[in-house]
C-alpha positions in Angstrom: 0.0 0.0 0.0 1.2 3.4 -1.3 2.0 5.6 2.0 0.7 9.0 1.9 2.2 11.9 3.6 -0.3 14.6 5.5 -1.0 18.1 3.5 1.7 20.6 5.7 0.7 24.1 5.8 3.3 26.5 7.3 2.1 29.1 10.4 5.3 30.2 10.9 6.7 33.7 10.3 10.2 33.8 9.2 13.0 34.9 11.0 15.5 37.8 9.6 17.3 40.8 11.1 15.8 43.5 12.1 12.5 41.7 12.1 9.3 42.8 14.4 9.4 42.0 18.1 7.3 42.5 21.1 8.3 46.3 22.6 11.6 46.0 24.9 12.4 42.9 23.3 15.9 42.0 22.1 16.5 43.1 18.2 17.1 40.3 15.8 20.5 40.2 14.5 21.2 37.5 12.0 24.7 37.8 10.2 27.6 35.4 9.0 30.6 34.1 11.1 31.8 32.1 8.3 31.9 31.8 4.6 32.6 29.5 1.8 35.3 31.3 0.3 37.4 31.7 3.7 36.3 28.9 5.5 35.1 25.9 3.5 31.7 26.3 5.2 29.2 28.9 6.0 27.9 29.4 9.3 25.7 32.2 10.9 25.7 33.8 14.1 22.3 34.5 15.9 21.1 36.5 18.0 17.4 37.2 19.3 15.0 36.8 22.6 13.2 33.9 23.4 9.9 35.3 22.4 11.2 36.0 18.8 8.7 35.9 15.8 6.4 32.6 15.9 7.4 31.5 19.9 5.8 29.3 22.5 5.6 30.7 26.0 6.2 28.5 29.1 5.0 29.0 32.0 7.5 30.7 33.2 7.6 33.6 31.0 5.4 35.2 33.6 4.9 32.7 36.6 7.2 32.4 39.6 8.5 28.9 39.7 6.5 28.4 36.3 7.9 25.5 34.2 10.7 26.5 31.9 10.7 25.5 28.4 12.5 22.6 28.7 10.9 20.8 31.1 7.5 21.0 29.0 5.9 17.7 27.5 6.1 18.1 23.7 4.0 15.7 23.6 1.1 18.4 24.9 2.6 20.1 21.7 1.2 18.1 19.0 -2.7 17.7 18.9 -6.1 18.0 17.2 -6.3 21.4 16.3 -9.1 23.8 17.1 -9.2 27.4 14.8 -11.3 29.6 16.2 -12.7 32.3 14.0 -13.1 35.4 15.1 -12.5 37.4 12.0 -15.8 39.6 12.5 -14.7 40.7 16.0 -11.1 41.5 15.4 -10.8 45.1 15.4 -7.5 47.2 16.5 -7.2 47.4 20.4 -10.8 45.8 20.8 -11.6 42.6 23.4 -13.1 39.4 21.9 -15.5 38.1 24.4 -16.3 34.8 25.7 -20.0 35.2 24.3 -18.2 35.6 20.8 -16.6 32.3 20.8 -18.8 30.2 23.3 -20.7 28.2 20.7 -16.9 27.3 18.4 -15.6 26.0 21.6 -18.6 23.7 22.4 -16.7 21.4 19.5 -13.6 21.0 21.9 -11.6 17.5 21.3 -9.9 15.9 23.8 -6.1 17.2 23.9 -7.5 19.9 21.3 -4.8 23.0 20.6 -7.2 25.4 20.7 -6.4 28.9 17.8 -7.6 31.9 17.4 -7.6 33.1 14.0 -8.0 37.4 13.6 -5.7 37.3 10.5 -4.1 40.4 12.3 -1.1 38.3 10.8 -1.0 40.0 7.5 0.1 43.3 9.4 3.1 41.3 10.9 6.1 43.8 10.5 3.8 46.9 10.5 3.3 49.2 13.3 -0.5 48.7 13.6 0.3 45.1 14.2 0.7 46.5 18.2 -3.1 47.7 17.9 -3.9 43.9 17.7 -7.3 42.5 18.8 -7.3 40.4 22.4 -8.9 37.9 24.2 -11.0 38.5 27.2 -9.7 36.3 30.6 -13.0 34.6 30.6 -12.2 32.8 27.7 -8.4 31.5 29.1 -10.7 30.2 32.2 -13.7 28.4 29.6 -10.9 26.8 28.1 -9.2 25.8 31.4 -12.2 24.4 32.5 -12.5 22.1 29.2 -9.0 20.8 29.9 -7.6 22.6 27.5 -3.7 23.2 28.0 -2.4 24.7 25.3 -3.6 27.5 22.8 -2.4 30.3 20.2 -2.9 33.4 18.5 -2.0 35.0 15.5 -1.4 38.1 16.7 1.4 39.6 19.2 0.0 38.5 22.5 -3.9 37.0 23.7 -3.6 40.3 26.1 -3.5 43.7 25.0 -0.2 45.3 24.0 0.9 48.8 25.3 3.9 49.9 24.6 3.8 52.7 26.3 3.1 50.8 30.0 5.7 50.9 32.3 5.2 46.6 33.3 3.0 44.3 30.9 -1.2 43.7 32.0 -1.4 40.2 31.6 -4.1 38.9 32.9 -4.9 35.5 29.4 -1.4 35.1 30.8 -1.4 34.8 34.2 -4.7 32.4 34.5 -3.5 30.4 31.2 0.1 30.2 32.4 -0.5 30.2 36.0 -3.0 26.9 35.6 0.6 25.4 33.8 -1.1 26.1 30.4 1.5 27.5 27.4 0.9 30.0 24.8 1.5 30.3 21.0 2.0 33.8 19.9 2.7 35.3 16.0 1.0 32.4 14.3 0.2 32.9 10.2 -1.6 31.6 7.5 -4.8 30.3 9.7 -6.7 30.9 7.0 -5.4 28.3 5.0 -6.3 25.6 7.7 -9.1 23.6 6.5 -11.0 22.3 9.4 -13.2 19.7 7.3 -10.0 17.5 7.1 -9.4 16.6 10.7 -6.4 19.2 11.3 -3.6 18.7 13.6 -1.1 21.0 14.4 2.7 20.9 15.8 4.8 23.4 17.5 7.9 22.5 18.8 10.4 24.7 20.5 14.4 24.0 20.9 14.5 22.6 24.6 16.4 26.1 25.9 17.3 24.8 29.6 15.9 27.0 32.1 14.5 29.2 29.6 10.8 30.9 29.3 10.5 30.2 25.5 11.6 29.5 22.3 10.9 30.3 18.9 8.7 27.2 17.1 8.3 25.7 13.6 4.2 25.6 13.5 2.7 23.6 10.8 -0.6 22.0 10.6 -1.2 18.7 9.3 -4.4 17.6 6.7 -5.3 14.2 6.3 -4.5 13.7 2.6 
């Protein structure tokens, strides 16, 4: 029998210098240490934070004694995947309330990844990509409640972004997080998820020992 391989659709931003980050962030630097020419091989050096582009947030990002990315199951990191649409309330700087999104999440799997799909993604690298739509707290504690333990946006944060506060208001964060839950942020390309062939999605981040994050490849997966 003929083995067929899943339809892979990429929800991961790419990573370059100079690139968008979250305000106070580390800038992405991305240039060579090696080449060809002089060295027989090329080789790059990096630098960026942990919370660079399309990133997963462990627990403790911002949870005392929160799990750090390395000590996360990865296996809670591939699952049935949930996109939640909430395309006609995503509007710059406005809350998406639990009432919104009640009836999508009534079709919750066990070990779902719940998404939340605003397509704010297509103003990735812009400046009104900070004037992102967020999620109300009531929906980190509907989810919580369904067993849900990981979810993802595809905007900058599920909280509101000010980059003009003095400390971050996070309070998706601190009930998702706090409850040992992990966060997606930057996802792309939800649209092209096509939830009528039994989706799942993967988001695995480099196991950074005693570290709050990591950049992740996202993909989802379609039954071919």
């Amino acid at each position: 029998m003929a083995h067929t391989h899943p339809k892979i659709v990429d929800l991961t931003h790419p990573l370059t210098s100079g690139m968008q980050i979250y305000p106070g962030d580390p800038e992405v630097q991305i240039a060579p240490a090696t080449s060809l020419a002089d060295d027989g091989v090329v080789v790059h050096a990096v630098q960026l934070g942990t919370h660079t582009g399309t990133h997963l947030d462990a627990p403790s990002h911002s949870i005392a004694d929160g799990a750090t990315v390395d000590r996360l199951d990865i296996g809670r990191l591939v699952g049935p995947l949930l996109v939640v649409d909430v395309t006609p309330f995503a509007h710059p700087g406005r809350r998406i309330e639990l009432a919104q999104v009640a009836a999508q999440l009534e079709r919750l799997t066990l070990g779902a990844i719940v998404v939340f799909r605003t397509d704010w993604s297509a103003r990735f690298g812009q400046p009104d990509y900070l004037d992102h739509p967020f999620l109300d707290a009531a929906i980190a504690e509907r989810l919580l409640a369904a067993g849900v333990t990981v979810i993802g946006v595809d905007t900058l944060s599920p909280d509101r972004t000010d980059a003009t506060a003095a400390s971050a208001d996070l309070p998706f964060h601190d009930l998702f997080l706090g409850a040992g839950g992990v966060i997606i942020e930057n996802l792309t390309n939800l649209s092209t998820v096509d939830p009528a062939r039994d989706p799942w999605i993967s988001a695995l981040p480099l196991p950074f020992a005693g570290l709050d994050g990591s950049p992740v490849r996202a993909v989802a997966m379609h039954r071919a």
